[in-house]
C-alpha positions in Angstrom: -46.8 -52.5 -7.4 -48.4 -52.3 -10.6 -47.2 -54.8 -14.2 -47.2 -53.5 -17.3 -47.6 -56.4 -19.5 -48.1 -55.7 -23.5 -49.6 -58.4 -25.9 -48.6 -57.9 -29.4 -51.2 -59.9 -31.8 -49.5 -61.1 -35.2 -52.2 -62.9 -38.0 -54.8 -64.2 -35.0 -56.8 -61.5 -33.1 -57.4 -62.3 -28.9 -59.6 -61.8 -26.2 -58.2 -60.9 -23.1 -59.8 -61.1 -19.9 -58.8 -59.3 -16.8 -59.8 -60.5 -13.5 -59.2 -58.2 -10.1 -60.0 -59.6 -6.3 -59.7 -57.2 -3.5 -60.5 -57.8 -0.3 -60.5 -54.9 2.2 -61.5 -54.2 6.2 -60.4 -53.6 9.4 -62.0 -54.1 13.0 -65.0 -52.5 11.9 -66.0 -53.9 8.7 -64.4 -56.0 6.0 -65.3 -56.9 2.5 -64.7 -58.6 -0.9 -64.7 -57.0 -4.5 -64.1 -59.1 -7.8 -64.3 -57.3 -11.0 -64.1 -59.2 -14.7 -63.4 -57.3 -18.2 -62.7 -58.6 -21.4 -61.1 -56.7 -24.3 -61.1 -57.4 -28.2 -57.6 -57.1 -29.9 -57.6 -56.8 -33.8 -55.3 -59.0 -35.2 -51.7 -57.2 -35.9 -52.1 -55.0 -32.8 -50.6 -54.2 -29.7 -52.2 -53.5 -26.8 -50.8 -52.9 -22.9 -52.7 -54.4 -19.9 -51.6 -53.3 -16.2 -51.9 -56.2 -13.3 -51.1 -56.0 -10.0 -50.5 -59.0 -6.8 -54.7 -59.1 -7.3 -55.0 -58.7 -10.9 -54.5 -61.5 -13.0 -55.2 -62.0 -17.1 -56.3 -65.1 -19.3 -55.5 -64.5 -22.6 -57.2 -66.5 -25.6 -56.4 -66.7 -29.6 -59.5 -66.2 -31.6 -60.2 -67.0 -34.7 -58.7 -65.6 -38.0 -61.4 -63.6 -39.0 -63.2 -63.1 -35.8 -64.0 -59.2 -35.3 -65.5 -58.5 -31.8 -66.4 -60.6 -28.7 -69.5 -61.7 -29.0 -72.4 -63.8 -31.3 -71.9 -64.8 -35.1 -69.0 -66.7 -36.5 -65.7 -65.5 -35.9 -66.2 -64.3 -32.5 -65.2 -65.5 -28.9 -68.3 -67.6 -29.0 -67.0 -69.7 -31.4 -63.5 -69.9 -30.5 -61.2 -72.5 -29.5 -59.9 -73.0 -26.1 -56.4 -72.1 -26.3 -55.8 -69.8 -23.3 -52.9 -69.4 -21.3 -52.0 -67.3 -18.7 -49.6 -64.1 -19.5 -48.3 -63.6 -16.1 -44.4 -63.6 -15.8 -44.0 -65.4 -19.5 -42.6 -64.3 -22.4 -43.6 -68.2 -24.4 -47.0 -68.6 -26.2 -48.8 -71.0 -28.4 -49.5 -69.9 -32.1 -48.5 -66.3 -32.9 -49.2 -64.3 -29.5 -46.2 -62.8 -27.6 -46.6 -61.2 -24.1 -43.6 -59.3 -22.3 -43.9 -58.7 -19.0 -42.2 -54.9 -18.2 -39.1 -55.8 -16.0 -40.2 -52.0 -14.3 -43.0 -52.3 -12.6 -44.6 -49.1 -11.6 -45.9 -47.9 -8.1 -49.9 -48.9 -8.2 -52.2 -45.6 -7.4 
């Protein structure tokens, strides 16, 4: 099953990271996959994120007048540790809201 969860930025833009673990085998072989990503959202935005039972997200408020993810002032370097996780909450610090779509949809 696949989560669609949306995160609706107010004044503060975020960074949210997505992290996916899959393991995979059978009596032949086996293996381990872990993927990471983390997306920019402007400030007064909302943006949709899926997540699955090995997906999870780590969302984290930026400063005001931070404009992308990396190096300089206002940017995820310099921001404050504030992160929460946005899985099966709809309560957030400062002025991000997450809602977790009640219809999850079949994963591909």
């Amino acid at each position: 099953m696949t989560t669609t969860v949306t995160v609706t930025t107010h004044d503060w833009p975020v960074s949210v990271n997505t992290n996916s673990n899959h393991s995979y085998g059978d009596e032949q072989k086996y293996g381990y996959s872990q993927s990471s990503n983390t997306e920019f959202v402007p400030a007064n935005t909302t943006k949709q994120f899926s997540v699955s039972d090995t997906t999870s997200l780590h969302i984290s408020e930026l400063p005001k007048d931070a404009t992308g993810l990396s190096g300089g002032s206002g940017t995820l370097a310099n921001a404050a540790s504030g992160a929460v996780t946005a899985i099966n909450t709809d309560e957030m610090p400062g002025d991000v809201a997450a809602v977790v779509d009640a219809e999850a949809e079949p994963a591909a």
